[in-house]
C-alpha positions in Angstrom: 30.0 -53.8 -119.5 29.7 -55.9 -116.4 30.5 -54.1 -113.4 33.1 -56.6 -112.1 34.6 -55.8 -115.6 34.3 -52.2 -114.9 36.0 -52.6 -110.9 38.7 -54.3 -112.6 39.2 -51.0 -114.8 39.1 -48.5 -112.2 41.1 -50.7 -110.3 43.9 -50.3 -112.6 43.5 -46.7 -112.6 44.3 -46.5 -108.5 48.1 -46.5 -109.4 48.1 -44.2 -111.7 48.7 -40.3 -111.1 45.7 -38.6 -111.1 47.1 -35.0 -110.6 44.4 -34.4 -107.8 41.3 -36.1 -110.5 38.5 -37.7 -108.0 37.1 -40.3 -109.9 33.0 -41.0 -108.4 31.1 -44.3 -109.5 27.9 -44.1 -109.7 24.6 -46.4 -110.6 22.6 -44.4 -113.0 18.8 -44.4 -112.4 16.5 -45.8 -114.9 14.8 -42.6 -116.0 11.0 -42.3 -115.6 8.8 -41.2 -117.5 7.8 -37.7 -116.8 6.0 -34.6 -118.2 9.1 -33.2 -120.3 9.4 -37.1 -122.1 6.2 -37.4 -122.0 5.7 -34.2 -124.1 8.0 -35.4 -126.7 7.0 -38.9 -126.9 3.6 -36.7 -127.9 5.3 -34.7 -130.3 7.0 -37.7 -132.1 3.6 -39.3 -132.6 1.9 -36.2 -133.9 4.5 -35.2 -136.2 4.3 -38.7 -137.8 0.3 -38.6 -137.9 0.3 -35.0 -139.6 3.2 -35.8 -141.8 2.5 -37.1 -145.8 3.7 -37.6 -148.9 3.7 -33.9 -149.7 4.8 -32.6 -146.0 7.0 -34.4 -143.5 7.0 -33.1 -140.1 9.3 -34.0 -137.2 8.6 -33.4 -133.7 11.4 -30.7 -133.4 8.7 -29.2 -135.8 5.3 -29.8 -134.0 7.5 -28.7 -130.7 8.8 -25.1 -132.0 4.9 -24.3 -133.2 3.9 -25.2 -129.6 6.4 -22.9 -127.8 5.2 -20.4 -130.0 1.5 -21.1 -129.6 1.7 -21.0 -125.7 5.5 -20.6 -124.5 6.9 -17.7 -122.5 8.3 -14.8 -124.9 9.5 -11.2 -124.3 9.5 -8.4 -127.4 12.8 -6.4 -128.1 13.6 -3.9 -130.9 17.3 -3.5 -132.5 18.5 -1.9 -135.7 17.0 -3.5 -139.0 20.5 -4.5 -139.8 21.1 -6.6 -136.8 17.6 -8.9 -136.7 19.7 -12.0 -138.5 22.6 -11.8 -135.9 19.8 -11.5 -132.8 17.9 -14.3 -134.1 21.1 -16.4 -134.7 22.2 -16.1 -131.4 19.0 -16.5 -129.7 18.3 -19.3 -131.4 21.4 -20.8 -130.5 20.4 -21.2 -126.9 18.6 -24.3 -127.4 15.5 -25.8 -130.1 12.9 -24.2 -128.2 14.5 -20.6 -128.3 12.8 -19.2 -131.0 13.4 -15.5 -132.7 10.2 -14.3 -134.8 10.9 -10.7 -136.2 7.4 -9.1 -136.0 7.9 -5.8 -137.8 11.2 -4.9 -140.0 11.7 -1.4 -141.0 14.5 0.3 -142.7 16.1 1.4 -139.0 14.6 -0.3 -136.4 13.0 -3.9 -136.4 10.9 -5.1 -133.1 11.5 -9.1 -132.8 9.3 -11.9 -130.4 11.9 -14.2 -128.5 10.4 -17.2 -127.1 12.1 -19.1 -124.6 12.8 -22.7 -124.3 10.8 -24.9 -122.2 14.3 -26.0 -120.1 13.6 -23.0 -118.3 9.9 -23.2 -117.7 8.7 -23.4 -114.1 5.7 -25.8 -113.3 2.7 -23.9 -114.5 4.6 -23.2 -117.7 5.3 -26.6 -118.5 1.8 -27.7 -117.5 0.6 -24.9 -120.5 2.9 -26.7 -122.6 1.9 -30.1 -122.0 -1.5 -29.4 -121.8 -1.0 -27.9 -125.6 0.4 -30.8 -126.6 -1.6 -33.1 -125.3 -5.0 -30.9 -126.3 -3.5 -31.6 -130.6 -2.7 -35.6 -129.7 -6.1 -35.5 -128.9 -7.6 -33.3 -132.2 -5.1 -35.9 -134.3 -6.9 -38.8 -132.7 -4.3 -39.9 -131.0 -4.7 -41.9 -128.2 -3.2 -40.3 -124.3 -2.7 -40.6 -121.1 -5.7 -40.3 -118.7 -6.2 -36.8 -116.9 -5.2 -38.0 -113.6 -2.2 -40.0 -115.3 -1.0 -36.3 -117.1 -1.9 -34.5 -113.2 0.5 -36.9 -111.5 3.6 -36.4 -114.2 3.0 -32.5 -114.0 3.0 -32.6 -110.7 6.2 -34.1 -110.1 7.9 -31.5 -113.2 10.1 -29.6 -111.1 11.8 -27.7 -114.2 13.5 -30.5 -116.1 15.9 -32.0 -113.0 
């Protein structure tokens, strides 16, 4: 929508009773690329090199084995009967929150909770993308130059 077409709208809305609403326009940035896109553009192109006719891989897939190749994790324990419940609700925090049970027995079970990259600091993110970037490579696919993937890590400041 044009934004003269768009003035006119919120125009219309300035005589209308808000019941104290502030209403803030604002120009959205053109995103740039940076380390966290630039991750999953990675992952997209991987998954599609890897998959076949016998295996399809997404890059939700190639993302979740890199998390728990080189991602931040903590161990817990709980009762055996509650290791499906933990890992549900874990998981639920976002893709990259996964829940690997590591031993089950019949009381107690000790479980591996990885945590998603939205809340990696710098150096963790720079692990991940370096990961990612280190199987682009192994799959023959083509990357950024070093100095290129130094400058977008660099400016990763935890996803904002």
């Amino acid at each position: 929508m044009p934004l003269v077409e768009a003035l006119n709208d919120f125009k219309k809305l300035e005589d209308k009773q808000l019941d104290g609403y502030v209403l803030t326009v604002k120009k959205q940035k053109k995103k740039s690329l940076n380390a966290n896109n630039y991750m999953w553009q990675l992952c997209d192109k991987i998954a599609k090199k890897m998959s076949n006719e016998d295996e399809k891989f997404t890059k939700n897939d190639v993302y979740r084995h890199a998390i728990r190749e080189v991602g931040k994790w903590v161990d817990t324990s709980c009762d055996s009967e509650d290791v499906e419940e933990l890992c549900k609700s874990w998981e639920s925090n976002g893709l990259g929150w996964v829940a690997e049970p590591i031993l089950i027995g019949r009381k107690t079970a000790d479980i591996r909770l990885y945590k998603g990259s939205s809340v990696y600091n710098g150096s963790e993110m720079n692990r991940l993308v370096d990961y990612i970037v280190g199987s682009a490579k192994e799959q023959g696919i083509q990357t950024m130059t070093p100095n290129e993937i130094l400058k977008l890590k660099q400016l990763w400041n935890g996803g904002n």
